[in-house]
N, CA, C and O atoms as CSV, one atom per row, in Angstrom:
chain,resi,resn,atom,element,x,y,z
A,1,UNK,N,N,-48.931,5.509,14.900
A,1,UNK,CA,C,-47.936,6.423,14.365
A,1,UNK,C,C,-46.525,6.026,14.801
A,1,UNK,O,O,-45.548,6.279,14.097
A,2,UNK,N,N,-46.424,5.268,16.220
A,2,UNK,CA,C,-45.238,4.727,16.605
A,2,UNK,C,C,-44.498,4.094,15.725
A,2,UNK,O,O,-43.292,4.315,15.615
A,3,UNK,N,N,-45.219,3.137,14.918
A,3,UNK,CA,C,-44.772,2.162,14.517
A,3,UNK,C,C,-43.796,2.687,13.008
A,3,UNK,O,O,-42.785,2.073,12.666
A,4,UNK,N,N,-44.226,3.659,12.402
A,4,UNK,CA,C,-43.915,3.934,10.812
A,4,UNK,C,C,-42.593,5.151,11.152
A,4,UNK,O,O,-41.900,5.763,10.339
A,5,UNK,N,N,-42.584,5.199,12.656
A,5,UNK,CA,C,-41.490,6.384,13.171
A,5,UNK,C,C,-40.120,5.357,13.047
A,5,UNK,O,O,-38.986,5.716,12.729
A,6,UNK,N,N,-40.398,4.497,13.262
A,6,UNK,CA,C,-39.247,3.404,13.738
A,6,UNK,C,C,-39.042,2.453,12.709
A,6,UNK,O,O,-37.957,1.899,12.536
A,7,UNK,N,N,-40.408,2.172,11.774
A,7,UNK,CA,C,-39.942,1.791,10.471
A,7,UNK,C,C,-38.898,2.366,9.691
A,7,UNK,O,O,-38.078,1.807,8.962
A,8,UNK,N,N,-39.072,3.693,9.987
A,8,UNK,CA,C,-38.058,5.016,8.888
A,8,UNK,C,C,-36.988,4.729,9.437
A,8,UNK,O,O,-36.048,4.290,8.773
A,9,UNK,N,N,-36.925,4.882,10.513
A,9,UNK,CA,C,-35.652,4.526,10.931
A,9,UNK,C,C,-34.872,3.844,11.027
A,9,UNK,O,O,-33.692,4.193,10.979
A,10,UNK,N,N,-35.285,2.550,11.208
A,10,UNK,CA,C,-34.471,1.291,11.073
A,10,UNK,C,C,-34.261,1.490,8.982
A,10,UNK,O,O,-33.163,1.425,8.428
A,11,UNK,N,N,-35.096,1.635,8.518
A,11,UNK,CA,C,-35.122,1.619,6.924
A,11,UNK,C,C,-34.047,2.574,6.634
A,11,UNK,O,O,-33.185,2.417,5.769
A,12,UNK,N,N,-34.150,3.443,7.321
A,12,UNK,CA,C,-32.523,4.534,7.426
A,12,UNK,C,C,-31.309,4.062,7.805
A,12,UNK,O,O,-30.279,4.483,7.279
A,13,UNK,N,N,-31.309,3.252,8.641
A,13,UNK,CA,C,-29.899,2.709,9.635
A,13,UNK,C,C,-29.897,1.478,7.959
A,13,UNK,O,O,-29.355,2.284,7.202
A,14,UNK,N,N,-30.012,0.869,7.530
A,14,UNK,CA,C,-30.384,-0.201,6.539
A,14,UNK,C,C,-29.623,0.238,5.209
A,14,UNK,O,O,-28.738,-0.433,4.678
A,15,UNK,N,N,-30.027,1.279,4.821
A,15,UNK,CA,C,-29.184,1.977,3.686
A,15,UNK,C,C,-28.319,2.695,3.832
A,15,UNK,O,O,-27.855,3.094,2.764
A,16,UNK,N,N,-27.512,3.349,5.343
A,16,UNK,CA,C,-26.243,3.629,5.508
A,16,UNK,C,C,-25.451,2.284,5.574
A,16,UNK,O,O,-24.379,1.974,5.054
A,17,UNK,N,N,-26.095,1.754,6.176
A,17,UNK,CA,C,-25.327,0.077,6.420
A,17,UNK,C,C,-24.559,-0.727,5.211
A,17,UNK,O,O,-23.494,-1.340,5.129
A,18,UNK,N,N,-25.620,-0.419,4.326
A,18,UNK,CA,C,-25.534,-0.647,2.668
A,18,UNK,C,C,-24.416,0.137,2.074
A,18,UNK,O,O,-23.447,-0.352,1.493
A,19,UNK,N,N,-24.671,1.552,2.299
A,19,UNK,CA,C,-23.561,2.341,1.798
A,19,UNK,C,C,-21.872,2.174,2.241
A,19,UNK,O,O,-20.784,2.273,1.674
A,20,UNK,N,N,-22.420,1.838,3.702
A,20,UNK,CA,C,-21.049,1.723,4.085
A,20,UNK,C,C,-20.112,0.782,3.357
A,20,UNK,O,O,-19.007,1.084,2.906
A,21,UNK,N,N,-20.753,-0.497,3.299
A,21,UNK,CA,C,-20.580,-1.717,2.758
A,21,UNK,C,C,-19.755,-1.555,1.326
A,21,UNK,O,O,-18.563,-1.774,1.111
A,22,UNK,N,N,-20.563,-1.198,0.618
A,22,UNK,CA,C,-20.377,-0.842,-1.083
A,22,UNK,C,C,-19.166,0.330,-0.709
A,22,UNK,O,O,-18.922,0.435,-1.911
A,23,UNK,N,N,-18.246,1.254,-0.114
A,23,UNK,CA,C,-17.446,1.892,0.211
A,23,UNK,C,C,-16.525,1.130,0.770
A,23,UNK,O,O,-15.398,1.208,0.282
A,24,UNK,N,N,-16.694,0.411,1.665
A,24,UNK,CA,C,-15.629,-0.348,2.198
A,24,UNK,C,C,-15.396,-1.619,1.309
A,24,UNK,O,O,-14.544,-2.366,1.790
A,25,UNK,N,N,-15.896,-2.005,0.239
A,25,UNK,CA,C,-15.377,-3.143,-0.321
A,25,UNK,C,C,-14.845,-1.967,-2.154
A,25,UNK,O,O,-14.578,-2.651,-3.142
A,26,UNK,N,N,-14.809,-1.139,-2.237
A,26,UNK,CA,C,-14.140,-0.463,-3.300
A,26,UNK,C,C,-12.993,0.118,-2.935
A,26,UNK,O,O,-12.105,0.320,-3.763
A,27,UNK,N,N,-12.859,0.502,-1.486
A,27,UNK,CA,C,-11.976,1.149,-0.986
A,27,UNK,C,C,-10.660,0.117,-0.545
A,27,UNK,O,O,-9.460,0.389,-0.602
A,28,UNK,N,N,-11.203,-0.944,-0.164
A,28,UNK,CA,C,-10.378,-2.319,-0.105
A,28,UNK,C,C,-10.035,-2.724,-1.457
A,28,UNK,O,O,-8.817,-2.696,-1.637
A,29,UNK,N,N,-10.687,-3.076,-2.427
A,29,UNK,CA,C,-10.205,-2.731,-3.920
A,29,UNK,C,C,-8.968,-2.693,-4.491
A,29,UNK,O,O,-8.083,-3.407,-4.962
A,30,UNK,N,N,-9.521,-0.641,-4.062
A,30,UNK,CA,C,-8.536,-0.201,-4.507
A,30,UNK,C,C,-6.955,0.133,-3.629
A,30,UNK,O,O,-5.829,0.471,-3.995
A,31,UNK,N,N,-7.561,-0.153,-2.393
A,31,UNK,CA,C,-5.699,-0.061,-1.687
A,31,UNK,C,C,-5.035,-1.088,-2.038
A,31,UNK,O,O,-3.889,-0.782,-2.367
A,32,UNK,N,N,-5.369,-2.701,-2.144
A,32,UNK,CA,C,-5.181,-3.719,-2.259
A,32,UNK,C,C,-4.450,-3.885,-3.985
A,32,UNK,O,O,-3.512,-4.596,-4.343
A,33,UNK,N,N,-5.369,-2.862,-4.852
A,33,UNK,CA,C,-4.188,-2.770,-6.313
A,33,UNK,C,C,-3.174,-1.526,-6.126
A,33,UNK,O,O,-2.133,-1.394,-6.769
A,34,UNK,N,N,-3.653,-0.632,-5.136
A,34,UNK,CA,C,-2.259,0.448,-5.288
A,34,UNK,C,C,-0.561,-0.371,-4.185
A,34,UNK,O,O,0.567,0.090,-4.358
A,35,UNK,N,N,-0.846,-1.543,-3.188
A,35,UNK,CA,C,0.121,-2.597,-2.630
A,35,UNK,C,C,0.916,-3.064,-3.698
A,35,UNK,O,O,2.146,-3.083,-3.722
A,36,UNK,N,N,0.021,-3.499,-4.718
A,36,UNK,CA,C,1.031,-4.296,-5.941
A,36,UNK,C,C,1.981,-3.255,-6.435
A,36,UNK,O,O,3.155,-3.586,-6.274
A,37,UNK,N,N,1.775,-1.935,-7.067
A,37,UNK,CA,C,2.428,-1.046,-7.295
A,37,UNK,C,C,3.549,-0.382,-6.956
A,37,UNK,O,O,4.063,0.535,-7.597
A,38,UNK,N,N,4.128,-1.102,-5.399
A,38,UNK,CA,C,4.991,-0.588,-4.892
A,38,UNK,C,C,6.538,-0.578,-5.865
A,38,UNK,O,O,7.048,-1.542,-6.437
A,39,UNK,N,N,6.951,0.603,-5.819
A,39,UNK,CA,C,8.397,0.593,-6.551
A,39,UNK,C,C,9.504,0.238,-5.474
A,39,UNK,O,O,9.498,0.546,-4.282
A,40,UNK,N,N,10.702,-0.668,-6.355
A,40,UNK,CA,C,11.587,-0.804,-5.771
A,40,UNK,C,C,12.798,0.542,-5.400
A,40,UNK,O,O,13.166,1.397,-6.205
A,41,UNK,N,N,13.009,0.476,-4.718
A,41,UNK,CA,C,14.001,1.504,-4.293
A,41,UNK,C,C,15.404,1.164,-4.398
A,41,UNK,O,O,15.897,0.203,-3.806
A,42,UNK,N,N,16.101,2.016,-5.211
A,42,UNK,CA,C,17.541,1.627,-5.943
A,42,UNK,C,C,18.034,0.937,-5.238
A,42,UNK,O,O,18.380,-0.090,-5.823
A,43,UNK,N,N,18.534,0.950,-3.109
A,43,UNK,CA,C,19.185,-0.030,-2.670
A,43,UNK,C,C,18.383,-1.791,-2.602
A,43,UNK,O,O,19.043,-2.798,-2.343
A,44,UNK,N,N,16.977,-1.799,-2.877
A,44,UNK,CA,C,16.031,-2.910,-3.120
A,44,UNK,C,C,17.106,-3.319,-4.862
A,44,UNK,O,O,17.796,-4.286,-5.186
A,45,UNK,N,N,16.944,-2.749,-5.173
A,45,UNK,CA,C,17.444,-2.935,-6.456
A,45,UNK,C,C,19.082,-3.556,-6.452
A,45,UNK,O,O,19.393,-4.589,-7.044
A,46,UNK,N,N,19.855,-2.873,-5.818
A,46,UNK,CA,C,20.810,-2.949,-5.713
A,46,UNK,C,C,21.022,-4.474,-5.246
A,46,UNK,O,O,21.713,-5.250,-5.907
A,47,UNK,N,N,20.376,-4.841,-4.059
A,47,UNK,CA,C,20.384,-6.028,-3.407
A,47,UNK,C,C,20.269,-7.175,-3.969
A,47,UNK,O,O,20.864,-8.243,-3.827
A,48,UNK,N,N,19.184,-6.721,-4.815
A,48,UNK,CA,C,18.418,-8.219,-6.162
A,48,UNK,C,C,19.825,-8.374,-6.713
A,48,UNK,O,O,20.364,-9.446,-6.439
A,49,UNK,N,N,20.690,-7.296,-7.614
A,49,UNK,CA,C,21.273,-7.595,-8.309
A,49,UNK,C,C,22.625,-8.570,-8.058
A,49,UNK,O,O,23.180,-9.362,-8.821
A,50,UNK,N,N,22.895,-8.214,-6.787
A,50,UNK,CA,C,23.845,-9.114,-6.088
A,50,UNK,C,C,23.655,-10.065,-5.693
A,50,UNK,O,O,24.593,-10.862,-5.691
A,51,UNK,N,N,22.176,-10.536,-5.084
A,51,UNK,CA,C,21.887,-11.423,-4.773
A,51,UNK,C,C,21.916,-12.981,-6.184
A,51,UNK,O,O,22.258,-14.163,-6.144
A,52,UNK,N,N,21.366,-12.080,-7.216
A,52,UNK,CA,C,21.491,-12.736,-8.722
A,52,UNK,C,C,23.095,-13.348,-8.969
A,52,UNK,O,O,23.349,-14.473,-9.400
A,53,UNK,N,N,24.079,-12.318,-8.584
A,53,UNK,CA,C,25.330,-12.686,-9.321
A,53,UNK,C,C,25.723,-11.805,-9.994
A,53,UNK,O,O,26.915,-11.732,-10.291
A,54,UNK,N,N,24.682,-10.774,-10.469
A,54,UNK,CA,C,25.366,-10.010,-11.422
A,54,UNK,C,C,26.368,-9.083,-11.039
A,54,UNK,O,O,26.977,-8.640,-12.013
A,55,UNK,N,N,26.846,-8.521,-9.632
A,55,UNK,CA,C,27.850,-7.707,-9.514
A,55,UNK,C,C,28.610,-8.125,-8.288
A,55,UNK,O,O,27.814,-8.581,-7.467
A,56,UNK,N,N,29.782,-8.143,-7.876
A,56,UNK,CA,C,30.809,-8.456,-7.182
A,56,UNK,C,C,30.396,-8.164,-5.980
A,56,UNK,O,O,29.248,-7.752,-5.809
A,57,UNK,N,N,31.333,-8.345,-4.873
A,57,UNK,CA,C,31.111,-8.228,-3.138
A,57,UNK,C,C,31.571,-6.516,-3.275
A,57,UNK,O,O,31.239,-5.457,-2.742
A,58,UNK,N,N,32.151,-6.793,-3.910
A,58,UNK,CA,C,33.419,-4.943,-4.028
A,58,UNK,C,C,32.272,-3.697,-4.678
A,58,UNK,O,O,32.001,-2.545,-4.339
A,59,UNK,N,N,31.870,-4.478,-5.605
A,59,UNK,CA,C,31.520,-3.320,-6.415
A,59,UNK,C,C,30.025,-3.058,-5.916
A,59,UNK,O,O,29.515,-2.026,-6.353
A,60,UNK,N,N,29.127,-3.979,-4.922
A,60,UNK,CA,C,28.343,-3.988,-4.488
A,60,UNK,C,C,28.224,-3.148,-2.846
A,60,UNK,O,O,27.208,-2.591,-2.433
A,61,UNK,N,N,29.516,-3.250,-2.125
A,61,UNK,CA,C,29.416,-2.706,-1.034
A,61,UNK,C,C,29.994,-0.879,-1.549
A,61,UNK,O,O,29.782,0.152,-0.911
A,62,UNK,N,N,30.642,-1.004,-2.703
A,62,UNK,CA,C,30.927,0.516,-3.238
A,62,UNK,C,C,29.112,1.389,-3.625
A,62,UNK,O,O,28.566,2.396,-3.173
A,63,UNK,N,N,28.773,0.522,-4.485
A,63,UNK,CA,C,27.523,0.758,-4.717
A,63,UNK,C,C,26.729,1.287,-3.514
A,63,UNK,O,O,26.269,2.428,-3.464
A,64,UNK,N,N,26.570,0.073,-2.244
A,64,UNK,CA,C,25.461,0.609,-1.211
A,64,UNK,C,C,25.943,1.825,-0.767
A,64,UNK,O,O,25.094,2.688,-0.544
A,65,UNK,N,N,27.555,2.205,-0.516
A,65,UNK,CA,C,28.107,3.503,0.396
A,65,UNK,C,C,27.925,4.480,-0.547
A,65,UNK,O,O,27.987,5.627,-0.103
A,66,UNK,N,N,27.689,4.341,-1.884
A,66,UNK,CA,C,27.493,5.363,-2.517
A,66,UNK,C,C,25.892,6.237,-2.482
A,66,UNK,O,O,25.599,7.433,-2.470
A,67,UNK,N,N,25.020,4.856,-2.472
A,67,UNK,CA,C,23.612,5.210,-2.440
A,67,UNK,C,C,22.896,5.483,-0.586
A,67,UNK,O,O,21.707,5.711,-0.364
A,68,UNK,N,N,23.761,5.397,0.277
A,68,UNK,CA,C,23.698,5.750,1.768
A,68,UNK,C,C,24.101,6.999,1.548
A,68,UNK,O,O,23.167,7.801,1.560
A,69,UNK,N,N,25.338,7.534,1.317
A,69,UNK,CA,C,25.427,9.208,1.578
A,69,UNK,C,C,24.522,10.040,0.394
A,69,UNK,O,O,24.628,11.259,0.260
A,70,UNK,N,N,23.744,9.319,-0.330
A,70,UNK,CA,C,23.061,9.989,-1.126
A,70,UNK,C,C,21.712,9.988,0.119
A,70,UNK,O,O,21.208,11.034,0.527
A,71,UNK,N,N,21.412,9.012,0.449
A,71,UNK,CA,C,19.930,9.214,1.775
A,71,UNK,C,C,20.089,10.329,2.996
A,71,UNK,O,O,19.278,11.138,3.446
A,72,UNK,N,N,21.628,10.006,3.389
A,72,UNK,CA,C,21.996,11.088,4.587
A,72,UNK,C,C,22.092,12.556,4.223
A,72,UNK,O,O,21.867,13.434,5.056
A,73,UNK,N,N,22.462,12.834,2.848
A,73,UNK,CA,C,23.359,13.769,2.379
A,73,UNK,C,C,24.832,14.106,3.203
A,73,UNK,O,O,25.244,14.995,3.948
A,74,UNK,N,N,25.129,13.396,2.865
A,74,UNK,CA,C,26.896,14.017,3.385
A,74,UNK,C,C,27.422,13.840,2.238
A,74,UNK,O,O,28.610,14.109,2.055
């Protein structure tokens, strides 16, 4: 009778093991496509655009002080 006590059991530990498995590789998945998704944030934005050329030293450092007292609120 020993023996079919400890069969169950190990046969139990075996299919949580399993479950876990199949959970942790969907769950990796899916965090791994919600990473790509990240949105840029207007001063991310802001940065690209200067970095490109498309807007001046002036109109770029007006830009960031504008979008800073919008984060602080003042």
């Amino acid at each position: 009778m020993r023996y079919n006590d400890y069969f169950m059991g190990m046969h139990f530990f075996w299919w949580i093991l399993w479950v876990l498995m199949v959970v942790w590789i969907f769950y990796s998945a899916w965090s791994f496509g919600q990473q790509k998704e990240k949105k840029d944030t207007p001063l991310d934005i802001l940065k690209k655009r200067f970095a490109k050329g498309e807007i001046s030293k002036e109109e770029y450092e007006d830009r960031k002080s504008i979008l800073q007292q919008d984060i602080t609120g003042e």
